[in-house]
N, C-alpha and C positions, 0 to 999 in steps of 0.2 A: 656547772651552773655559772661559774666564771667566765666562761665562753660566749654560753649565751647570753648574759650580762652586756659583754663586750661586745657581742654584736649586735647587741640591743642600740646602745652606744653611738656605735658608728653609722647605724643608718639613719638614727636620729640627726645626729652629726651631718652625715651627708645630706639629709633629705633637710635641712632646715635650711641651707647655703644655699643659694645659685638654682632652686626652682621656682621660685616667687614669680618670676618675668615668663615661663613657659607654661604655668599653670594657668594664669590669666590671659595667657595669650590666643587672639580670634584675630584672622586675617581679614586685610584689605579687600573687600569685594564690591564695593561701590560702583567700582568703573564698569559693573558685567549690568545689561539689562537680562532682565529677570520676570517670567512669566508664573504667577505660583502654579502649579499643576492644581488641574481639576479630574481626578481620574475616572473613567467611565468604566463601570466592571459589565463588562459584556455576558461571563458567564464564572464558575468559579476559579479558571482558571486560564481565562484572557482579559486583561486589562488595557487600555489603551489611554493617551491625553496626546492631541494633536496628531501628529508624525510619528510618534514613540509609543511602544508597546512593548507588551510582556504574555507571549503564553506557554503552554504547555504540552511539550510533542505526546505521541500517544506512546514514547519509548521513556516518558516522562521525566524530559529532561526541559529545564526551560530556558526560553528563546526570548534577549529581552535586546529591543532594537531604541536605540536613544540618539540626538541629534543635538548640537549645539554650543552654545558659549561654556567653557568650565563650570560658571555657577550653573548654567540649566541645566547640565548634564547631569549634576549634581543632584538638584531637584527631581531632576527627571526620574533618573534613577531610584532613587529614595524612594519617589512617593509612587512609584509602580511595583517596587518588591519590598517596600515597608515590612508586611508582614513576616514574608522570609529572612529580611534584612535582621527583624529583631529574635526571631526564631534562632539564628544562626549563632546572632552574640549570647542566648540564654545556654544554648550547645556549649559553645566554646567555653564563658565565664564558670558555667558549673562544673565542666574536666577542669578547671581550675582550681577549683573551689575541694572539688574531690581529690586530688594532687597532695592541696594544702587546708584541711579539713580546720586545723586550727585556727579562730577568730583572731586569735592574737597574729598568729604568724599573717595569716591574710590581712592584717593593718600593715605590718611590718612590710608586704610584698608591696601596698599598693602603695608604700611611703618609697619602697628602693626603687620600683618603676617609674615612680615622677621624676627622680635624681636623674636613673638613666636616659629617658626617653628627652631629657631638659634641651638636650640639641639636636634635636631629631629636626624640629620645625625649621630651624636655620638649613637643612643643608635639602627641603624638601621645595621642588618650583613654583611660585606664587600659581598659577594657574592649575595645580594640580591640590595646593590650598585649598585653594577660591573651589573648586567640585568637589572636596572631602565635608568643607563645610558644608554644602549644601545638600549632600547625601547624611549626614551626619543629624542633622533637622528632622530627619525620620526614625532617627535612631530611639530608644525605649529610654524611658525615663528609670526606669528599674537600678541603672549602673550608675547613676550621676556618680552616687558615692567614690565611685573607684576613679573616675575624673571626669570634665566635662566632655559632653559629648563630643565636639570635635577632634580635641586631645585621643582620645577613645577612640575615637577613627582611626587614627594617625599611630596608634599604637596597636591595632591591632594589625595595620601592614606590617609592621615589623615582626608580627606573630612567629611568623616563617623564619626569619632569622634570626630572632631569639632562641627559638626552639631549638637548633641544633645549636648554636655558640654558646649558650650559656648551659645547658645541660646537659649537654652534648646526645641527647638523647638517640640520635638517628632517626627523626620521624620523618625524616627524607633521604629515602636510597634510592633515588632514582638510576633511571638506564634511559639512554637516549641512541640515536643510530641517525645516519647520514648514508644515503648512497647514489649516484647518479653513472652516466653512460654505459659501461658494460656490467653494474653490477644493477642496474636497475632493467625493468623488461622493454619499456620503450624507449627507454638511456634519460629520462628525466628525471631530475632531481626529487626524490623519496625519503621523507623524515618520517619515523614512529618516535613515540616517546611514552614512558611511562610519569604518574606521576607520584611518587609515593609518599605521599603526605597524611598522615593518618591522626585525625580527632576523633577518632569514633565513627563506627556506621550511622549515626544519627547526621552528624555534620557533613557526609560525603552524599545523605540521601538527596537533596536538594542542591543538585549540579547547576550549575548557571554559565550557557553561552550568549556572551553579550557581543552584539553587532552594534559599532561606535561609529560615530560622523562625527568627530568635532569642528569647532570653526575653524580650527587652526590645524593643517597638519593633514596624515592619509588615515581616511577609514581603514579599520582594523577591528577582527573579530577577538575574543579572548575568552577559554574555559578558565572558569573559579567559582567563586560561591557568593552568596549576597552579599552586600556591603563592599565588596571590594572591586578597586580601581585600577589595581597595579594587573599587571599579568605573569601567570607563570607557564604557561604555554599560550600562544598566538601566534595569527597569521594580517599582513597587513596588505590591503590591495594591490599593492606592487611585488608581492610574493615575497616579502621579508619575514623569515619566522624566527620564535624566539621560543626558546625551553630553558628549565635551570633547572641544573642539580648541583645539592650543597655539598662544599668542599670540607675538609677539616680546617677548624679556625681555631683560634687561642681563644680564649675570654675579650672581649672589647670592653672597655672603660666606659664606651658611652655610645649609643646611636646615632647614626649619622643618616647615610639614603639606605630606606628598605627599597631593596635587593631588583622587587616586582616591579617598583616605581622607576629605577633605570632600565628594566627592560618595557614597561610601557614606554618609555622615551622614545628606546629606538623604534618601536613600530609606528609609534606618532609619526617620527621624524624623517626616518632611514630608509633610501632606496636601493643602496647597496651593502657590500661589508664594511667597505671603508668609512660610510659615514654610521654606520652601527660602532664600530671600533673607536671613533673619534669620541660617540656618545658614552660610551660604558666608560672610557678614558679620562673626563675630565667629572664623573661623579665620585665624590667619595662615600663609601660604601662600609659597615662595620663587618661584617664576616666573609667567610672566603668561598666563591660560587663558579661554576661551571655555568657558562651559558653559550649552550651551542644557537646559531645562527646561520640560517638556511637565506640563500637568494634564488631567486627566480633570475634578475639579473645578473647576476654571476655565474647563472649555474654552476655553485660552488656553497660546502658547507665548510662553517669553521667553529673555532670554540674561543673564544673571551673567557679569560678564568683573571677573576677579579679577587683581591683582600685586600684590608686596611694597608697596607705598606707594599703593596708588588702588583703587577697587572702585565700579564702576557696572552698572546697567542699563540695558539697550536694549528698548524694548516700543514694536512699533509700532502708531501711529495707523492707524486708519477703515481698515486692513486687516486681513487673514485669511492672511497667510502670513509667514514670518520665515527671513532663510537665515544662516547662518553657513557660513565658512572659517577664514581664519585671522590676519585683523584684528578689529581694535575700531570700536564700531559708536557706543559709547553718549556722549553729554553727556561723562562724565567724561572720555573721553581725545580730545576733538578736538582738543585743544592739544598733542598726546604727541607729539613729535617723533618717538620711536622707531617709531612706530604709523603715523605718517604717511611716516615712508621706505619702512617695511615694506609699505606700500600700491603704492607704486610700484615698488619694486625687485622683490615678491616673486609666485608666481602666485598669492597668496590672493585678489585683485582678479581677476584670467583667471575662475576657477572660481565666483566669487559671480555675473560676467555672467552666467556658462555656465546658473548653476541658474535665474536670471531666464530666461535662452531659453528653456529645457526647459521651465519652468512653462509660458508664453506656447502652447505647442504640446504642451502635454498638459497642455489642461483639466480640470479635474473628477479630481483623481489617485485611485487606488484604491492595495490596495495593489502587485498586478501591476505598473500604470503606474508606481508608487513605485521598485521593482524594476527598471525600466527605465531610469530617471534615474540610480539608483545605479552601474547598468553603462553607463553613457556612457562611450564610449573618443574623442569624436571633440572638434575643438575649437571656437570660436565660429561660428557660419554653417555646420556640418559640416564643417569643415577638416579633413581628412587633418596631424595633427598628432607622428603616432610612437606605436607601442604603448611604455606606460613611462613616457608625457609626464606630468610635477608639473600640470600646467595642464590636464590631464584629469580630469575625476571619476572614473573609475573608473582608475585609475593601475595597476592590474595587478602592486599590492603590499600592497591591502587586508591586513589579521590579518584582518578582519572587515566583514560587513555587516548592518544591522539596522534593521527598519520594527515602528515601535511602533504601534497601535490602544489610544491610554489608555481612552477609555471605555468597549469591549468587554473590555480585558484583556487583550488580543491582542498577540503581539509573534510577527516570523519573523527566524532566524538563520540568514545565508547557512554553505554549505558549502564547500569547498575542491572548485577553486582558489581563491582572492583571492575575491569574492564574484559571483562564476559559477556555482557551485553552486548547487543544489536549496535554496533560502530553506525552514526547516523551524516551520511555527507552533507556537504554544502560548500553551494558555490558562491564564491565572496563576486563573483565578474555579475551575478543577477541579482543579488542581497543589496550590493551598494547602487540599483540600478532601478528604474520604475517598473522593471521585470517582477521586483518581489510584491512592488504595490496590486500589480495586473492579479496576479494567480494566488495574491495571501496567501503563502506558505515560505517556511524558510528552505524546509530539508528539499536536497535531491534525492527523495528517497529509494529512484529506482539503483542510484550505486550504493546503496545500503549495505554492511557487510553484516552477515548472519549472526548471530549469539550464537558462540561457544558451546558444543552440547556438554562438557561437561558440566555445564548450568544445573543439566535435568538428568544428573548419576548421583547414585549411591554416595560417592565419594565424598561429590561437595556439599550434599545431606549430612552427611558426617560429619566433615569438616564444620561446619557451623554449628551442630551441636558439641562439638570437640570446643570450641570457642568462647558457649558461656560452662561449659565444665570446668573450663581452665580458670575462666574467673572464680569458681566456688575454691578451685583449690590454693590458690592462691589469696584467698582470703581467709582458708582453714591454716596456711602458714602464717598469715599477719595476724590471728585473734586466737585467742585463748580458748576460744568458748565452742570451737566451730572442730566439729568431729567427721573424718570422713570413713566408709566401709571400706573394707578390703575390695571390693566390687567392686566401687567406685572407681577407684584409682585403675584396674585392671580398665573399664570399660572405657576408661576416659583416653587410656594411652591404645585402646584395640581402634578408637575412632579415625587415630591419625599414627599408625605404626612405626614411620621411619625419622618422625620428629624428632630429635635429640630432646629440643626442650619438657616434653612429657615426662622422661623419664628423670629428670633432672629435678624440677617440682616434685615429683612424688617422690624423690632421695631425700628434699628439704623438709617438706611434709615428716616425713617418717624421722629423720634426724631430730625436730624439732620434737616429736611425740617419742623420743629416747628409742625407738626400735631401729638399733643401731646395723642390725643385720639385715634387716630388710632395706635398709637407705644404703648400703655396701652394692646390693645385687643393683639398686637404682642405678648410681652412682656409675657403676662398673659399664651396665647398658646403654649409658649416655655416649660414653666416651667412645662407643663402638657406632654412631651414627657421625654423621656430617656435622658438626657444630658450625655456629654460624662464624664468629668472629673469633682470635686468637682468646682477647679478655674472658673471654664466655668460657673457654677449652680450661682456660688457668682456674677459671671458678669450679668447676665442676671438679677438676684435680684438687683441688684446695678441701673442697667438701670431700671427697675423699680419704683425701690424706687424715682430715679432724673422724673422720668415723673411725677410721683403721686405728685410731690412737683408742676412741672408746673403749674397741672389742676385745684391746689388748688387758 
């Protein structure tokens, strides 16, 4: 009680100093002329206002094409996917809301978030302002509560690196790949990347490829979801691409640039590596990121790995391919102690082998083959390792998947499920060109890559029923009142047999319900599978070890 007292306290404390001036704070946008959008709804799912449009492929992903000064864009934006825009914050706020169920503590969070987010707007680019707020005009009146709606913009970019820094939760494990001359088929430059960002299947259903013309700067396409600006995979007309995956960071004291907002930079800005390098260089950034960076002009990929206090590159020597996960690779952090637990403890090391295998045994990649690596379910040597497994490449929680072709222009955006669906191409040389206006359409869809037949098997039938089972039984560990069959537990772990985690839950389950021999056999079962991460291995020992003391 003394505790939470104290920390009652202190965010009081903190939240009454030094957020007065970022709460009230709404940018300069004066200088931008300004067309209010008049949206024409074509049908229910094409809109359009002047030059800019928004619809919907029949692989139903949508295609939203915008033109203009930062505040139009802004506008533009908004008021063509309003309703998805506010769809997406009612997704996101309620996994919030469910997280942190208590009213008190949810005051308490949106008091500590105004403290942290209090310098976010100092280190964020007026012009990148100037279009937050005007996207942000669309936003729902539903949240004022939690802060004004630009604020609320501006904080939900930093979503992304909140999410792994401060909770360290992993909701980004991504895998990324690089490969060009003899490891590629025609020797061009080939990026895949996963994206694994996971709010729920509700928030990944409404995928959003946005095709950008600002007044300033190179058109550039970007996969993400409504409301957002920044990018976490892109490609920008001059074949500059840009992915990120999150590194391990310490706790940061305070936000500074989300993460997405300096890699929109460099595809605004950047025709090479070097002036991509320059940009990630002089942003200060609060957590620690991998962002690989592909050129067309260089024919050459590399990796920028950014945190609060250190910033290196990784470019490798007398080779032709470059993989990222979700360590550090470069000179600057070989001495990073953080970086070097995080190699061992975590499965970013599992999945760098994994893409070294896969390469070794699909020579010469296309982008098909590319596509193929991305959907990897299995583990080192083809282990039967769990559908779900962190130590899988394709983990079967993707938002997204995406294989870039910089020097053709080429880029395919998988579809739903996870990135199992129908990969959809497009070419940025006829999108940024009066080619898309002639034929209204965005996709090339005759280089379309096929959906995954394991789409339409038994297995991934399972597996998604395996999915909302696990949430019953993990709710029959958090509640008192929630009883599960013996049958249950057997059928839930027959749906997904080589998951470690199944049998782990029904150890805790049974441990909690005093059947302390039946959580021994759980317990015992787990540890005979792939676990995901070292922490995870210790937990399940740990459970262990407390039953073995009961039976005694």
């Amino acid at each position: 009680m003394k505790k939470a007292l104290l920390y009652f306290l202190l965010i009081l404390n903190l939240t009454s100093c030094g957020t007065s001036k970022s709460v009230r704070y709404i940018p300069d946008v004066k200088q931008y002329s300004l067309e209010i959008p008049k949206v024409n709804k074509i049908n229910d799912s094409t809109f359009s206002f002047s030059q800019n449009y928004l619809t919907k492929n029949k692989q139903q992903l949508w295609e939203l094409y915008i033109k203009g000064n930062p505040l139009q864009l802004g506008y533009n934006n908004g008021a063509l996917t309003q309703d998805l825009m506010q769809k997406q914050e009612e997704i996101f706020f309620s996994k919030v809301e469910g997280f942190v169920p208590s009213k008190f503590k949810q005051k308490l969070l949106r008091g500590f978030l105004k403290w942290y987010n209090r310098k976010m707007y100092l280190n964020v680019r007026d012009d990148y302002q100037a279009e937050l707020y005007g996207l942000s005009q669309y936003s729902s009146d539903k949240y004022d509560f939690i802060a004004p709606k630009f604020l609320r913009s501006m904080y939900l970019h930093g979503a992304h690196d909140i999410g792994h820094a401060m909770q360290d939760l992993m909701m980004v494990g991504c895998s990324s790949l690089a490969v060009w001359n003899e490891n590629s088929e025609d020797g061009d430059l080939l990026i895949g990347r996963n994206f694994d960002f996971y709010v729920g299947d509700e928030f990944a259903k409404n995928k959003l490829i946005e095709f950008v013309e600002p007044e300033n700067g190179i058109p550039y396409m970007s996969v993400s979801w409504p409301g957002m600006i920044g990018v976490v995979s892109g490609m920008n007309k001059e074949g500059i691409t840009v992915t990120i995956n999150a590194g391990k960071s310490k706790i940061p004291l305070t936000a500074k640039t989300p993460i997405s907002l300096v890699t929109r930079e460099i595809l605004q800005y950047a025709r090479n590596i070097d002036e991509a390098i320059a940009i990630a260089n002089k942003r200060r950034v609060f957590v620690s990121e991998s962002i690989l960076v592909g050129s067309a002009n260089d024919k050459n990929a590399v990796i920028i790995e950014v945190s609060p206090d250190n910033f290196g590159v990784y470019k490798v020597e007398n080779s032709s391919k470059i993989f990222c996960t979700n360590h550090f690779q470069s000179e600057a952090y070989k001495e990073d102690k953080r970086n070097q637990k995080h190699i061992v403890e975590s499965h970013s090391e599992y999945r760098y082998e994994k893409l070294q295998e896969l390469l070794q045994e699909n020579q010469k990649l296309n982008p098909k083959k590319m596509a193929a690596i991305l959907r990897d379910k299995s583990g080192l040597k083809g282990e039967k390792i769990g559908y779900g497994n962190e130590k899988a490449l394709n983990q079967l929680l993707a938002h997204h998947a995406v294989i870039f072709s910089p020097q053709k222009k080429l880029v395919w955006v998988s579809s739903n499920p996870y990135q199992l669906g129908e990969f959809v191409c497009y070419d940025l040389n006829e999108i940024f060109t009066d080619k898309r206006l002639q034929n209204g359409k965005f996709a090339k869809s005759e280089l379309n890559i096929a959906k995954d037949p394991f789409v339409d098997s038994q297995e991934f039938e399972n597996y998604e029923i395996y999915k909302l089972m696990q949430s019953e039984i993990i709710s029959a560990i958090e509640k008192d009142d929630v009883l599960l069959s013996e049958d249950f537990t057997k059928e839930y772990q027959s749906l997904n047999p080589d998951f470690w985690l199944g049998y782990y839950l029904a150890g805790k389950y049974y441990f909690k319900q005093k059947e302390y021999s039946k959580a021994k056999v759980e317990f015992e079962m787990a540890l005979t599978k792939e676990i995901t991460t070292v922490p995870d291995k210790e937990n399940v020992e740990k459970y262990l070890k407390k039953t073995l003391k009961k039976l005694k």
